[in-house]
N, CA, C and O atoms as a GROMACS GRO file, in nm:
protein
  432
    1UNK      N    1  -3.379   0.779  -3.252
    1UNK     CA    2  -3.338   0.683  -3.152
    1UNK      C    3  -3.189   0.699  -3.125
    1UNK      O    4  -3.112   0.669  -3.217
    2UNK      N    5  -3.140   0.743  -3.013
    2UNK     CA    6  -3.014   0.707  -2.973
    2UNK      C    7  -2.911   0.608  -2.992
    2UNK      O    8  -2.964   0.498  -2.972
    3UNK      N    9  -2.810   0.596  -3.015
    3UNK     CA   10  -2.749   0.488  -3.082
    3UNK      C   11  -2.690   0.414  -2.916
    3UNK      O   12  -2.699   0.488  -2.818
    4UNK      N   13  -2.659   0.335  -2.907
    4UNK     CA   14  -2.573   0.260  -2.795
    4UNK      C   15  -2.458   0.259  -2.833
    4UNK      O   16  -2.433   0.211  -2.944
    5UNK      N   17  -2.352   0.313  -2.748
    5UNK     CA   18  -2.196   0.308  -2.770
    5UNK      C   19  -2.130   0.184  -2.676
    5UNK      O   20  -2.145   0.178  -2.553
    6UNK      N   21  -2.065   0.097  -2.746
    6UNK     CA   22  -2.011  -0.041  -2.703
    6UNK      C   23  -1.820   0.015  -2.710
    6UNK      O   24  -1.761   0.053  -2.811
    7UNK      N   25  -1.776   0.005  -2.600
    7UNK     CA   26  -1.666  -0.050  -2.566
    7UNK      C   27  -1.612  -0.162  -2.598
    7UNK      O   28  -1.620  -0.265  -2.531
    8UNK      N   29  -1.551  -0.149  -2.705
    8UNK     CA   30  -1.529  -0.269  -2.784
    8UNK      C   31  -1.368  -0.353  -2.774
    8UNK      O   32  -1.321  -0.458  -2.818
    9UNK      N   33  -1.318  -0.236  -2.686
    9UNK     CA   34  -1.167  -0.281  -2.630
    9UNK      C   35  -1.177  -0.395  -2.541
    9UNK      O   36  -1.244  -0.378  -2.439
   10UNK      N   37  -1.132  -0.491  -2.558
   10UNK     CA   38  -1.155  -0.596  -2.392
   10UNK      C   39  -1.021  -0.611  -2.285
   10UNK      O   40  -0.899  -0.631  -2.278
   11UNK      N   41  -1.153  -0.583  -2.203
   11UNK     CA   42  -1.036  -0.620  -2.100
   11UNK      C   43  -0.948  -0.720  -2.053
   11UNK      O   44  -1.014  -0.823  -2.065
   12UNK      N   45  -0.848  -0.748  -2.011
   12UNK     CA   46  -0.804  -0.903  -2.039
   12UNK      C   47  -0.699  -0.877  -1.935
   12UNK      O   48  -0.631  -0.775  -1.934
   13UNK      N   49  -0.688  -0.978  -1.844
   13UNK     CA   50  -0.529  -1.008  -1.751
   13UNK      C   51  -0.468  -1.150  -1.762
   13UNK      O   52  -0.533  -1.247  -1.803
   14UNK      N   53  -0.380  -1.154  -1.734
   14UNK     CA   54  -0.278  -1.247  -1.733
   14UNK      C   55  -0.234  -1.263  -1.605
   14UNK      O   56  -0.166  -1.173  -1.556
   15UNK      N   57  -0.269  -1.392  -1.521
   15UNK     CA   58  -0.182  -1.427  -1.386
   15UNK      C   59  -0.016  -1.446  -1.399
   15UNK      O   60   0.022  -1.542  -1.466
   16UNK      N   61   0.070  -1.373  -1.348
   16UNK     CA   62   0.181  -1.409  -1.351
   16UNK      C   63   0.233  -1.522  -1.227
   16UNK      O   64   0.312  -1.615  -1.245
   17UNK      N   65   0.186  -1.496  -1.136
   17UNK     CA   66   0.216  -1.548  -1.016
   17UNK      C   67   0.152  -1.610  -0.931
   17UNK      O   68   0.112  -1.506  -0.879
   18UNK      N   69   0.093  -1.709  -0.853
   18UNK     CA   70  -0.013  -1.717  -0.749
   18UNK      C   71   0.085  -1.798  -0.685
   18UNK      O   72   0.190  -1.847  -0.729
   19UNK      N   73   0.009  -1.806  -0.525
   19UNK     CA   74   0.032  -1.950  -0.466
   19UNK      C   75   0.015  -1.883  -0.287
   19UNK      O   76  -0.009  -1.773  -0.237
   20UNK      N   77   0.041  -2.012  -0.239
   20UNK     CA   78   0.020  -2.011  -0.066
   20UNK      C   79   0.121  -2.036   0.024
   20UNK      O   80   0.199  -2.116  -0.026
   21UNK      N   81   0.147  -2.007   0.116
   21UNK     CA   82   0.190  -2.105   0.216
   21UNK      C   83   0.108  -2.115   0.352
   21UNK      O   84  -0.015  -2.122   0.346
   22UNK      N   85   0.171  -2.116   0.470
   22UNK     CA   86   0.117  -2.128   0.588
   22UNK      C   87   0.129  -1.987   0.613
   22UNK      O   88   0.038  -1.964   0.693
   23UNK      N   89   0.189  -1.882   0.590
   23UNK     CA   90   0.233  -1.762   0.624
   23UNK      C   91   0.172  -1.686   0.545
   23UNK      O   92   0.133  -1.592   0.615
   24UNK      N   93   0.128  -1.663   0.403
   24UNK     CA   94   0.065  -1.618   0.332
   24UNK      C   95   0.032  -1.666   0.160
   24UNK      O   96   0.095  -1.748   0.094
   25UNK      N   97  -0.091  -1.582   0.116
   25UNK     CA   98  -0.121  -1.610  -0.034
   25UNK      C   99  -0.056  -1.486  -0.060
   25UNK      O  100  -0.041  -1.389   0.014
   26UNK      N  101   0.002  -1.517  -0.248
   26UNK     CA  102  -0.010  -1.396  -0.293
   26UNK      C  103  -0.053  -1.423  -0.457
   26UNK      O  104  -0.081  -1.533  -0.504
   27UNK      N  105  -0.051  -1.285  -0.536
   27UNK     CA  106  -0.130  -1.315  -0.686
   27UNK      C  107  -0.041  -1.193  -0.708
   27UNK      O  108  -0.003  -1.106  -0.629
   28UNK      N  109  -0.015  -1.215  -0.861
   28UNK     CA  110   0.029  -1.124  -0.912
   28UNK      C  111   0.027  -1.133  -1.034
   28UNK      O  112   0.096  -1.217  -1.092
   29UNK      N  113  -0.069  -1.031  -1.109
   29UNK     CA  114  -0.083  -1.002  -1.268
   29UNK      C  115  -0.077  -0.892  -1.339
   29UNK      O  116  -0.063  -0.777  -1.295
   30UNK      N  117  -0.088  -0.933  -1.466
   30UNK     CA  118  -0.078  -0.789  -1.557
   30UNK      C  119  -0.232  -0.746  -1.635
   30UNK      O  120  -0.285  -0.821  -1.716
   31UNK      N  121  -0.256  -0.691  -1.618
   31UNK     CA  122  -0.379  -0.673  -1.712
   31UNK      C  123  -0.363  -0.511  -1.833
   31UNK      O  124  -0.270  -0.431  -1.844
   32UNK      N  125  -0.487  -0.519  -1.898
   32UNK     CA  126  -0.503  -0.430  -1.982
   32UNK      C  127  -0.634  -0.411  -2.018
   32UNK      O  128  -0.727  -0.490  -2.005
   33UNK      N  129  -0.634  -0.265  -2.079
   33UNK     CA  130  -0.796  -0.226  -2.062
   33UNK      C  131  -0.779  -0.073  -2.203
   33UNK      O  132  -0.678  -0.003  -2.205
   34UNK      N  133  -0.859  -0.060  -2.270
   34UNK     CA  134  -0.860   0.041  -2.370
   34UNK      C  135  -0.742   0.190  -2.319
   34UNK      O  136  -0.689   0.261  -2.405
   35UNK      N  137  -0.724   0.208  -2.198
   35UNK     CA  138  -0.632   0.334  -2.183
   35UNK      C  139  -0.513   0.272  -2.125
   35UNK      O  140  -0.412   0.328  -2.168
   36UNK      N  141  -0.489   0.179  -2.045
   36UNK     CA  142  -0.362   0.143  -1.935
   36UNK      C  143  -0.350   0.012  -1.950
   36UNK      O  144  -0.439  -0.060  -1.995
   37UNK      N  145  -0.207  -0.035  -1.902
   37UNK     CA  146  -0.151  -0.172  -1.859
   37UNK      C  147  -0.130  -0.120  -1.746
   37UNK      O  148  -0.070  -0.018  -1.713
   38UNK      N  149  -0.218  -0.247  -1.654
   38UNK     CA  150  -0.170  -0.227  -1.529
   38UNK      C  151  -0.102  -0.343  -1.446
   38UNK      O  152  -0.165  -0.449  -1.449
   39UNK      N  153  -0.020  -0.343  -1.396
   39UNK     CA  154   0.061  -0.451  -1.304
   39UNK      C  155   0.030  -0.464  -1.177
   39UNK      O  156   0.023  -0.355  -1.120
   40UNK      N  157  -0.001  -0.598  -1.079
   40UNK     CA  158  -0.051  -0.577  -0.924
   40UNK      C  159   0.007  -0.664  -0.898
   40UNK      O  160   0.041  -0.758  -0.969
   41UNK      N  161   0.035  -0.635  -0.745
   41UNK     CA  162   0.104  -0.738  -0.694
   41UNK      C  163   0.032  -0.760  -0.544
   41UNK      O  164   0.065  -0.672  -0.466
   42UNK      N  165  -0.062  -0.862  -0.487
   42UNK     CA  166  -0.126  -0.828  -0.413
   42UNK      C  167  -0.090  -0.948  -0.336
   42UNK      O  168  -0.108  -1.056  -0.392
   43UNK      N  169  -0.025  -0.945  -0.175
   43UNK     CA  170  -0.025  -1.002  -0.068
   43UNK      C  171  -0.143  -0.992   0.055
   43UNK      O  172  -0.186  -0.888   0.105
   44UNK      N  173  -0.181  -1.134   0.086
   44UNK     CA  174  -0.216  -1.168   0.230
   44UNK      C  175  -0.189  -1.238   0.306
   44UNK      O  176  -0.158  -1.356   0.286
   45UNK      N  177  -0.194  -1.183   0.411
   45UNK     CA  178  -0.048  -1.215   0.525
   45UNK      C  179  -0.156  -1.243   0.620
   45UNK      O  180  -0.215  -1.151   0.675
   46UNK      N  181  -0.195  -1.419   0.653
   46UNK     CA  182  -0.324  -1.516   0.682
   46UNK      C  183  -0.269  -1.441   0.847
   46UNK      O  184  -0.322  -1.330   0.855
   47UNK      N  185  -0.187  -1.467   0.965
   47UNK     CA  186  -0.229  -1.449   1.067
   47UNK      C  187  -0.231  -1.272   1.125
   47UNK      O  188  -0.267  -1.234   1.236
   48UNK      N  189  -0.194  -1.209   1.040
   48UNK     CA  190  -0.258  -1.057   1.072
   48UNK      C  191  -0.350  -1.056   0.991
   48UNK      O  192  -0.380  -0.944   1.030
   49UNK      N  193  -0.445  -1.081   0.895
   49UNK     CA  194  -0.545  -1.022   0.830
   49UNK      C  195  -0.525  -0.982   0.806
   49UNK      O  196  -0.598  -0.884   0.813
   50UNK      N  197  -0.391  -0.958   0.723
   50UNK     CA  198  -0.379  -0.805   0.653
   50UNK      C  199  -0.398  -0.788   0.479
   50UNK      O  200  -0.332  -0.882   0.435
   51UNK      N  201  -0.441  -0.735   0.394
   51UNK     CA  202  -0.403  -0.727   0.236
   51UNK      C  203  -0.302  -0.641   0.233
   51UNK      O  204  -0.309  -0.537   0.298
   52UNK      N  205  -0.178  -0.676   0.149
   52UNK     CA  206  -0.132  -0.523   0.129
   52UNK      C  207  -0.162  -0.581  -0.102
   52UNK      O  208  -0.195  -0.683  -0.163
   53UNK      N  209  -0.126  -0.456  -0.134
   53UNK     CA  210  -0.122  -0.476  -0.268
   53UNK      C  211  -0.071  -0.321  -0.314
   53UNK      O  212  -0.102  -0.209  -0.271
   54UNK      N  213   0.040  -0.375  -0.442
   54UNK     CA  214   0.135  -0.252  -0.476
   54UNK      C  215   0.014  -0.276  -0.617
   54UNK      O  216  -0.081  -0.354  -0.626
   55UNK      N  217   0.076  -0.152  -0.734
   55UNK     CA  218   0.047  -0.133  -0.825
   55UNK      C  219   0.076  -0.034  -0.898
   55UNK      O  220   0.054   0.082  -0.862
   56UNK      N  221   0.149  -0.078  -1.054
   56UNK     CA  222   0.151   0.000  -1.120
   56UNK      C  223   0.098   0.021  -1.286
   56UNK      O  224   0.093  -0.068  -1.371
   57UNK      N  225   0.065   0.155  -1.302
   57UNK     CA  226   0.015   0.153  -1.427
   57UNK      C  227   0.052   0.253  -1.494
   57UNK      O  228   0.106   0.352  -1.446
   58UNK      N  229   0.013   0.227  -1.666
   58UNK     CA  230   0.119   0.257  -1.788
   58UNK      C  231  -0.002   0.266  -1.890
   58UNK      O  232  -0.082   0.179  -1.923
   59UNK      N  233   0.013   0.434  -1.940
   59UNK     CA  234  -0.082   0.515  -1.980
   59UNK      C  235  -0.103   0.442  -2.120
   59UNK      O  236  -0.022   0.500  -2.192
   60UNK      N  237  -0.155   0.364  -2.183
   60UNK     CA  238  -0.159   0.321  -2.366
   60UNK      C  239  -0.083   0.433  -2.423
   60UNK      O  240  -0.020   0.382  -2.516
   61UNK      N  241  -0.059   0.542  -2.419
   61UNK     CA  242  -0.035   0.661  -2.516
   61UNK      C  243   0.123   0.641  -2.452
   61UNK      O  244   0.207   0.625  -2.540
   62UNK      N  245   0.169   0.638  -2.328
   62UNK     CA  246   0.295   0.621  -2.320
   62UNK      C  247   0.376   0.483  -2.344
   62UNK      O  248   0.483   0.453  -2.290
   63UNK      N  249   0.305   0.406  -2.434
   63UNK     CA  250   0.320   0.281  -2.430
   63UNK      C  251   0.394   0.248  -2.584
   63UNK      O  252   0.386   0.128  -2.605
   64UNK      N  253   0.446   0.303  -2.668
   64UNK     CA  254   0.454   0.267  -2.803
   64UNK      C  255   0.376   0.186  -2.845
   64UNK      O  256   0.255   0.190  -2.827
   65UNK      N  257   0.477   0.047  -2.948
   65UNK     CA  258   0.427  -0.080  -2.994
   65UNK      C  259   0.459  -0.136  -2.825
   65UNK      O  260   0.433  -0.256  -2.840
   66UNK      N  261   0.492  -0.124  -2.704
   66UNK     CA  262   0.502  -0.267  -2.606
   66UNK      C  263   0.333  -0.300  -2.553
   66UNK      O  264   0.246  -0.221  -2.516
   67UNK      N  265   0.332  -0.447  -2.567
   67UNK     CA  266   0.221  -0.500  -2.504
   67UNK      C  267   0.222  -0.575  -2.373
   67UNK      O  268   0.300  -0.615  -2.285
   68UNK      N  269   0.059  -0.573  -2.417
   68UNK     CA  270   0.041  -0.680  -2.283
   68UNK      C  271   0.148  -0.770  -2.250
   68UNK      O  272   0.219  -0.768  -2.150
   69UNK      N  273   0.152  -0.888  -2.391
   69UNK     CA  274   0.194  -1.027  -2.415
   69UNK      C  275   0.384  -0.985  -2.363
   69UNK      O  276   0.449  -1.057  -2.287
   70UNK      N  277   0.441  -0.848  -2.430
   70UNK     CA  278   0.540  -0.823  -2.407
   70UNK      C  279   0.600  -0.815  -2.252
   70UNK      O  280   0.706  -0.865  -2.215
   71UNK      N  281   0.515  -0.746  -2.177
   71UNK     CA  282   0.542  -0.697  -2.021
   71UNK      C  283   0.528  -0.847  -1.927
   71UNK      O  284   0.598  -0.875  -1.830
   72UNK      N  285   0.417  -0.931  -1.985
   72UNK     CA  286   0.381  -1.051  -1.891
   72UNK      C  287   0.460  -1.121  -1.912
   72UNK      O  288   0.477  -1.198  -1.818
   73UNK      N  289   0.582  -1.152  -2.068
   73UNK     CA  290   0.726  -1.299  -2.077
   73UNK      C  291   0.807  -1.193  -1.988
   73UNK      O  292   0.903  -1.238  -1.925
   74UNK      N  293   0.771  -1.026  -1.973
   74UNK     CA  294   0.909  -0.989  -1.902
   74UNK      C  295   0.926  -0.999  -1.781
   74UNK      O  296   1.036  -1.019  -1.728
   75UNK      N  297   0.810  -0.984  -1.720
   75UNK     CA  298   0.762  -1.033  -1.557
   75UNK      C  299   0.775  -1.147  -1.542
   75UNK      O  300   0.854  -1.181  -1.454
   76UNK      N  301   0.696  -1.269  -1.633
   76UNK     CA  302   0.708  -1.384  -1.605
   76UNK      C  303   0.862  -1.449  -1.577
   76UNK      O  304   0.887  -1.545  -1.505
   77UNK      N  305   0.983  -1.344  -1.678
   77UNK     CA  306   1.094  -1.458  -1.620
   77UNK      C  307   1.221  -1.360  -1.543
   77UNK      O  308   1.344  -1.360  -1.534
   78UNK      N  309   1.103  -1.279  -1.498
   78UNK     CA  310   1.172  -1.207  -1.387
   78UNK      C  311   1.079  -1.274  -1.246
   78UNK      O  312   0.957  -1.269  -1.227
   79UNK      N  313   1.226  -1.360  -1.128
   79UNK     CA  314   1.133  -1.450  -1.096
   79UNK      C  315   1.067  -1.349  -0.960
   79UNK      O  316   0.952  -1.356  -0.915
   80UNK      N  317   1.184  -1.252  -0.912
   80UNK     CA  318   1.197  -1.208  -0.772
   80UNK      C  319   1.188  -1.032  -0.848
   80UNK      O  320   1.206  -0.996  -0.964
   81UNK      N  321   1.147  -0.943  -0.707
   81UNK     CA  322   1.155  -0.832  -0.716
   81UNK      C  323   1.110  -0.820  -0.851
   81UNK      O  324   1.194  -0.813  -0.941
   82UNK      N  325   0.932  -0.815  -0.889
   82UNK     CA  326   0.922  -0.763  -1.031
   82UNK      C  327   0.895  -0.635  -1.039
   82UNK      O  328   0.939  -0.565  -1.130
   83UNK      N  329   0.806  -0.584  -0.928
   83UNK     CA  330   0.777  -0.443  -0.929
   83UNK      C  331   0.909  -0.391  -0.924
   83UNK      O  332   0.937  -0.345  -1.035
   84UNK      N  333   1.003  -0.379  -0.843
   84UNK     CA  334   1.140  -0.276  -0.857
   84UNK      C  335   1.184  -0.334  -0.999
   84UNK      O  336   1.217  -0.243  -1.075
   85UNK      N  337   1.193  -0.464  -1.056
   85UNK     CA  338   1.237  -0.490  -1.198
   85UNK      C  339   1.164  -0.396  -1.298
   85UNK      O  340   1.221  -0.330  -1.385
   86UNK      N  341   1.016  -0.402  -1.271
   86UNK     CA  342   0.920  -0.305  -1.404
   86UNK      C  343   0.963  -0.182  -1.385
   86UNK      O  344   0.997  -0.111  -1.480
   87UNK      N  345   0.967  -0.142  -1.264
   87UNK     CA  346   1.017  -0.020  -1.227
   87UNK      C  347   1.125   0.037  -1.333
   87UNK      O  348   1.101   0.119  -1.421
   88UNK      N  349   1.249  -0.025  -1.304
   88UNK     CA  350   1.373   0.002  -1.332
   88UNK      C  351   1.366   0.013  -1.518
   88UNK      O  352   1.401   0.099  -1.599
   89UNK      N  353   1.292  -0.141  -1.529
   89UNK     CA  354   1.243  -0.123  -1.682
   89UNK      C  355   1.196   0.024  -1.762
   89UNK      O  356   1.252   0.095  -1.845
   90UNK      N  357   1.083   0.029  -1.699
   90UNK     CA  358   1.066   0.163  -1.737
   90UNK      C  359   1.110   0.305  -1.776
   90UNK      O  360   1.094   0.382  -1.870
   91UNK      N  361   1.186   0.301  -1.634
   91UNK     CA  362   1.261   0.442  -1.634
   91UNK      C  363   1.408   0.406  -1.709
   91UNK      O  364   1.480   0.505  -1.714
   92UNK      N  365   1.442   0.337  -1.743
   92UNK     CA  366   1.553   0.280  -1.832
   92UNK      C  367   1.499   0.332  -1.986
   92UNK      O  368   1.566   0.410  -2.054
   93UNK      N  369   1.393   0.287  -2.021
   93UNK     CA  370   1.338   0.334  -2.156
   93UNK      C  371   1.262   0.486  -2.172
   93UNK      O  372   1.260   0.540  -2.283
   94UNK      N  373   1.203   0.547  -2.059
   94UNK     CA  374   1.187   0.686  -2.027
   94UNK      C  375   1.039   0.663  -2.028
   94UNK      O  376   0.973   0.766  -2.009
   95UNK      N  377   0.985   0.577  -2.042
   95UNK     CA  378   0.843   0.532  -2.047
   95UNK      C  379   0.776   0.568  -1.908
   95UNK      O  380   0.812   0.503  -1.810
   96UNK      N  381   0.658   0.692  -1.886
   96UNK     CA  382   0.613   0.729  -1.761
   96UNK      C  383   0.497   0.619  -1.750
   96UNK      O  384   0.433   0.555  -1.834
   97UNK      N  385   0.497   0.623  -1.600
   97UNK     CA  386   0.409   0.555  -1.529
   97UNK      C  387   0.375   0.619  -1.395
   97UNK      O  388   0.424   0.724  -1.353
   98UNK      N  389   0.285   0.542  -1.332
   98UNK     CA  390   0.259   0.571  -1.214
   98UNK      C  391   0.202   0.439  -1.120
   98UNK      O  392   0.148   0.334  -1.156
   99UNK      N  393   0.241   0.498  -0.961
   99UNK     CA  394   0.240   0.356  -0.860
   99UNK      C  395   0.119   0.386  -0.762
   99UNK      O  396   0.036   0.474  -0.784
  100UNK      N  397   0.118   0.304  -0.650
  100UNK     CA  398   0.052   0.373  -0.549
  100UNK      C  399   0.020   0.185  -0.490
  100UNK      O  400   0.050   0.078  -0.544
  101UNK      N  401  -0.028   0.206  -0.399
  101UNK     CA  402   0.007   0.120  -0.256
  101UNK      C  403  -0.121   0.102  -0.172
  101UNK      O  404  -0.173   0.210  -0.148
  102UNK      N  405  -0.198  -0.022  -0.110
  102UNK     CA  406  -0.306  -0.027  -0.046
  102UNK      C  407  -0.210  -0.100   0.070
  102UNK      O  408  -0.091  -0.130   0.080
  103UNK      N  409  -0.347  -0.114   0.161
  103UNK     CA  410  -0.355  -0.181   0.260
  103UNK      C  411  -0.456  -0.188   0.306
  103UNK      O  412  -0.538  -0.100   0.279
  104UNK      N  413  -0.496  -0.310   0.407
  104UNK     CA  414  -0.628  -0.328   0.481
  104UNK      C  415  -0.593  -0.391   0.630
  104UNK      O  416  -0.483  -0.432   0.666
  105UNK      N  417  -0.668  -0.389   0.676
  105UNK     CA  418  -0.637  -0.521   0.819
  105UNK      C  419  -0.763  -0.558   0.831
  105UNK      O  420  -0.864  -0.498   0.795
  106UNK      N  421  -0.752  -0.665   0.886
  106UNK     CA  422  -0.920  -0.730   0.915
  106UNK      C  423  -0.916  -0.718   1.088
  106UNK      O  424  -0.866  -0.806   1.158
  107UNK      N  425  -0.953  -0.646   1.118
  107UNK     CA  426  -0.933  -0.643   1.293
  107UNK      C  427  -1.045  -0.779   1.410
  107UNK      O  428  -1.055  -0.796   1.531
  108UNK      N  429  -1.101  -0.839   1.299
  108UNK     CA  430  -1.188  -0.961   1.374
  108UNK      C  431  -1.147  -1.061   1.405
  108UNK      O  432  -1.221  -1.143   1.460
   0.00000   0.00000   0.00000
């Protein structure tokens, strides 16, 4: 009989940010998963329909001892500009990562 292999790492995020106005929502968290910490920062901008959402992520193996719990008090009391803040973080300590960038429009 074949054995079943369980993924026993859990996945887990942390909201750093939410909220609304008349002009737009946005969310922004950190999560983690058995290989990466990943950071998002995801805007919608209510009268274009638009999503945009940045993101970056940080390989476990390039990660030393820093954690989850570590990156989310550093985001959390970084209030403005966190992505260029993690950014800068990073390459300050030589720690590689990688970014990349969506978008959508709702044309209806």
């Amino acid at each position: 009989m074949d054995q079943l292999e369980l993924d026993l790492y859990p996945y887990r995020s942390k909201t750093i940010s939410e909220g609304e106005n008349q002009i737009f929502s946005w969310h922004d968290n950190i999560s983690e998963d058995k290989d990466k910490i990943c950071y998002h920062e995801s805007v919608y901008v209510k009268n274009q329909g638009m999503d945009l959402e940045d993101w970056l992520h940080i390989k476990r193996q390039n990660l030393g001892k820093l954690t989850l719990e570590y990156f989310y008090s550093l985001l959390k009391n970084s209030k403005k500009a966190r992505l260029s803040f993690l950014k800068k973080f990073l390459t300050r300590n030589k720690i590689v990562y990688e970014t990349g960038s969506w978008e959508s429009i709702d044309y209806n």
